[in-house]
N, C-alpha and C positions, 0 to 999 in steps of 0.2 A: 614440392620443394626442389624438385631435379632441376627445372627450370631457373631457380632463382639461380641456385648453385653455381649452374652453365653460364649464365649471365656474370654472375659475381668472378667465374675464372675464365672470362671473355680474351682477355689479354695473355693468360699462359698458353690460353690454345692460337690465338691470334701466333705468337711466337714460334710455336711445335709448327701451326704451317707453313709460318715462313720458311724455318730451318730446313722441313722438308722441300719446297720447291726450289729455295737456295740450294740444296743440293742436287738436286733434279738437273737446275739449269747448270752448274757448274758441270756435273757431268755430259751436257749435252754440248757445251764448249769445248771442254777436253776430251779429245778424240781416243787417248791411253786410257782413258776411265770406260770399263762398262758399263753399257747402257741396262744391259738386262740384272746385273749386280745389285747398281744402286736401284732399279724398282724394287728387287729383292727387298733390300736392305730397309728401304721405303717401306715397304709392306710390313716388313715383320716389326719397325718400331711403332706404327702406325697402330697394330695390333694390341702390343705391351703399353702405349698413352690409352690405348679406352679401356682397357684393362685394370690402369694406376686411376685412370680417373673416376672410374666404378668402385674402384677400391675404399679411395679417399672422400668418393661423396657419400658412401656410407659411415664412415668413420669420423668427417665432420661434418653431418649433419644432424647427426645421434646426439649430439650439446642441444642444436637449436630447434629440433622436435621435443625435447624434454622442455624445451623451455617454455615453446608453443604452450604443452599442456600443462605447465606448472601453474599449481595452485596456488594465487598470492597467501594462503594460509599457512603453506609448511614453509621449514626453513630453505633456503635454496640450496645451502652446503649438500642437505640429505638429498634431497630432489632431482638435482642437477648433475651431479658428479662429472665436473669437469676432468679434461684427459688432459689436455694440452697449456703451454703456459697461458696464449692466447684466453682460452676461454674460463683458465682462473681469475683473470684479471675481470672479466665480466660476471664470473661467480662473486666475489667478493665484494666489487661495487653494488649487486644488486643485494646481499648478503646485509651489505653495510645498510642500504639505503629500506631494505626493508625493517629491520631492529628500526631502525630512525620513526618510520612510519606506525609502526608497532606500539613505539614508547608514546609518539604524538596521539594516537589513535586512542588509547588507555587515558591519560591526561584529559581528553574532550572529552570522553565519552565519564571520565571521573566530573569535569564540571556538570555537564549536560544531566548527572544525576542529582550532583548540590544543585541546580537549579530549580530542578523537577522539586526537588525535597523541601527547596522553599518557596517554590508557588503554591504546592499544595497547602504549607501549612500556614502561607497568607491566606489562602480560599476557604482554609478554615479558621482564621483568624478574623477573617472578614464577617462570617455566619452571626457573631456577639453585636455586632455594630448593626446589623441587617434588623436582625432581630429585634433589639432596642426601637431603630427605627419605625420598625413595622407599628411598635407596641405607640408610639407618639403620635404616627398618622392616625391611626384609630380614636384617637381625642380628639383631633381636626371637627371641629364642629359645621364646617361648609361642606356641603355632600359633592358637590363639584370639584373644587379643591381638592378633598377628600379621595376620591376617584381617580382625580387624574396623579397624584401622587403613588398610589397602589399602585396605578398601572406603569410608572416608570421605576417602584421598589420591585416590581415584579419581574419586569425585564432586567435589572440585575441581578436578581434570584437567580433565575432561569441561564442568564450568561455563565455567571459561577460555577454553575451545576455543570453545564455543557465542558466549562475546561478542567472541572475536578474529572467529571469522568472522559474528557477526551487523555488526560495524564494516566490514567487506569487503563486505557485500553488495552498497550501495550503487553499488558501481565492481566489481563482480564481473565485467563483461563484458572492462575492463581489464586481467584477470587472466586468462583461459580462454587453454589451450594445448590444442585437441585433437588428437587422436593413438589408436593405438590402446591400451587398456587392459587390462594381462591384469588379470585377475578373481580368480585363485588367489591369486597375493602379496597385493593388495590387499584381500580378504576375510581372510586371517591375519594380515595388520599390524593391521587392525582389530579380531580376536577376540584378538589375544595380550594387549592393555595388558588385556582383561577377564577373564585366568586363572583370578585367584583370585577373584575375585566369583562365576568359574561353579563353580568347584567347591564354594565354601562352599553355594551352592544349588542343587548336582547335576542342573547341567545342561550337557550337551553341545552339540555341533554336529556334522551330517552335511552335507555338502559334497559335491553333485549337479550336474556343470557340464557341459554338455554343449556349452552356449560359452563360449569359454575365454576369447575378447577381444573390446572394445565399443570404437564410436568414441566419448570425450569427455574431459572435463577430469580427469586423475587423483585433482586433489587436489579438487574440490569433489565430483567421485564420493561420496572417500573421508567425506568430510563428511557427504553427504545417508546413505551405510551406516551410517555411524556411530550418526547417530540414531534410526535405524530397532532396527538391533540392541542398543543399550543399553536403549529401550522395549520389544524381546524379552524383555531378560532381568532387566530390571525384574519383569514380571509374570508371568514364572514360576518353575514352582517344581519340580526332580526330573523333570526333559523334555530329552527334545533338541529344537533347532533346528535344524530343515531349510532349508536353502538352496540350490536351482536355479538352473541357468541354461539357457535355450535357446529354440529360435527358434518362433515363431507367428504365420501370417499375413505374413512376410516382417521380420517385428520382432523382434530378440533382447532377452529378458525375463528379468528377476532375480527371483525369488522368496523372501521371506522369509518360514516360518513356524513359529509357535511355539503352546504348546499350554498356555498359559496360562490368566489370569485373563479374557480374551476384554473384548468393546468394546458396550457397551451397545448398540440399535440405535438410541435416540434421541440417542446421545451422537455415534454414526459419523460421519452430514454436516457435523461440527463440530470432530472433529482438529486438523484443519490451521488451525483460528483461530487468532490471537495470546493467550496467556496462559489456552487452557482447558484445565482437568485433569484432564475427566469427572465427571459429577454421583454413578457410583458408588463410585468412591475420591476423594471430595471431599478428605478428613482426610489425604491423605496430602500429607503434608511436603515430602518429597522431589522432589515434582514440580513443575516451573516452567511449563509448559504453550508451553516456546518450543522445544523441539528439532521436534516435525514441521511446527511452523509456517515453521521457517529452512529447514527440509529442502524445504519447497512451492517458498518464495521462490527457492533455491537450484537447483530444478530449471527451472524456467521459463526461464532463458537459455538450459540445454544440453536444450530441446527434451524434456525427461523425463515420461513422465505416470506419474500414480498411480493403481496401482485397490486397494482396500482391503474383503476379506470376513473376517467377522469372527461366531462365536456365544459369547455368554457360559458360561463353564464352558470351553468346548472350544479356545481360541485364535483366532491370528488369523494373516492370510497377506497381508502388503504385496506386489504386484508392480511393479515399476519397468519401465516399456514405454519402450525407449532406440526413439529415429526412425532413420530410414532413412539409409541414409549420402550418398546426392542430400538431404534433406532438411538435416541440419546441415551440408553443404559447402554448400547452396545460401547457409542462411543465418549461414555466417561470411564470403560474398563482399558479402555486404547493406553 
């Protein structure tokens, strides 16, 4: 900051040398004036300006170091403690202008929650009409018909669900009950609502458990599965889906694989971003590029990691590495 400072008082010291060499040469004009005096005299004011100017670039710079570090959270009055009238005047502007910010910031952040409070309970207003409808397709007596309706009730199922729990994320930690988890129920609640989507495109599920139950959150489990498996059977076609379970290295690990349309390699480090779709089914419609991105987010509180291999043509195999059971007790006593 020395440097700004020296810059900022460019023209007081421009002045101090003028002064000094206007006196220099004036005594080198007049021949009554000492020469050796005024160097004197040169020298000792010369001494006492870097001395006032040391003085005062610690004195006003101590405002705009505090400022540097001020945290736009506190008040600035407390923070800041202006000396001078100069820098009360920049106290209190930024004083004012924070409260301003302050009050604006409370007001959004008060909509942004009546917002939140009424999408959700349209996404749950929506479930009565879903439902109903489900029950009507079901009497559709054209098995074609029949099918292709399921499979676009299903992808509004499936959307709803994605934004009920992308609104939950936020306060997800709010929410976690864990416990242990059997694996079998919770892996066929999740394949049943996809019946008939799998048989319109002839594909099964093989079910390999060799652990039966995990410690964590039922219902956001059953979430991060969900997404996983719906991109299963998105991208294939006349395959089973194989899904394991068991232990390795002291970890019990889910396996989900499928034998699909497979994950580009340059596209892989990039899944789990917000809103990407893959650059080799760009065209396709149907994809919003938010289910493995909620599924990341969603695993991070309950301690889940992802490992994801994958060859184009041949499919691809998600496994979910659940922590150790010291591990998430340790960190729901945090």
């Amino acid at each position: 900051m020395i440097k700004d400072y020296l810059w900022e008082r460019k023209s007081w010291m421009a002045l101090f040398l003028f002064l000094e060499l206007f006196i220099l040469f004036v005594a080198y004009l007049d021949p009554t004036i000492p020469l050796s005096s005024i160097l004197y005299i040169v020298f000792l004011t010369t001494i006492i300006f870097v001395v006032f100017v040391i003085i005062r670039w610690k004195k006003e710079t101590a405002f705009y170091q505090r400022l540097q570090e001020w945290e736009r959270g506190l008040d600035p009055v407390s923070a800041l403690r202006a000396a001078s009238p100069l820098e009360k005047i920049v106290e209190r502007v930024l004083a004012s202008q924070t409260d301003q910010w302050k009050q604006e910031l409370k007001e959004h952040l008060a909509t942004l929650e009546q917002e939140k409070d009424e999408l959700l309970s349209w996404i749950h207003e929506m479930k009565t009409p879903l439902t109903a409808m489900r029950l009507i397709i079901e009497r559709v007596g054209d098995e074609n018909t029949k099918a292709q309706l399921l499979y676009e009730w299903l992808r509004i199922h499936l959307l709803l669900d994605q934004q009920l729990h992308q609104r939950r994320l936020p306060h997800m930690e709010n929410d976690l009950y864990i416990e242990q988890v059997e694996l079998e129920p919770l892996l066929i609640n999740e394949i049943k609502p996809l019946q008939s989507w799998c048989m319109q495109k002839g594909i099964g599920f093989d079910l390999q458990l060799d652990v039966r139950s995990v410690l964590s959150d039922a219902k956001w489990l059953s979430f991060i599965i969900r997404q996983i498996i719906t991109n299963a059977v998105k991208y294939s076609e006349s395959s089973d889906i194989v899904v394991k379970s068991f232990m390795k290295n002291g970890h019990a690990r889910l396996q989900i694989q499928d034998f699909g349309l497979g994950i580009d390699p340059k596209d892989l480090p990039r899944i789990f971003e917000k809103g990407f779709t893959s650059t080799t089914e760009h065209q396709n419609e149907a994809a919003t590029g938010m289910g493995l991105y909620l599924a990341k987010k969603a695993a991070k509180p309950l301690l889940l990691d992802f490992h994801v291999e994958s060859t184009p043509g041949r499919g691809t195999t998600f496994t979910i590495l659940f922590p150790q059971e010291n591990d998430i007790i340790r960190t729901r006593r945090m």
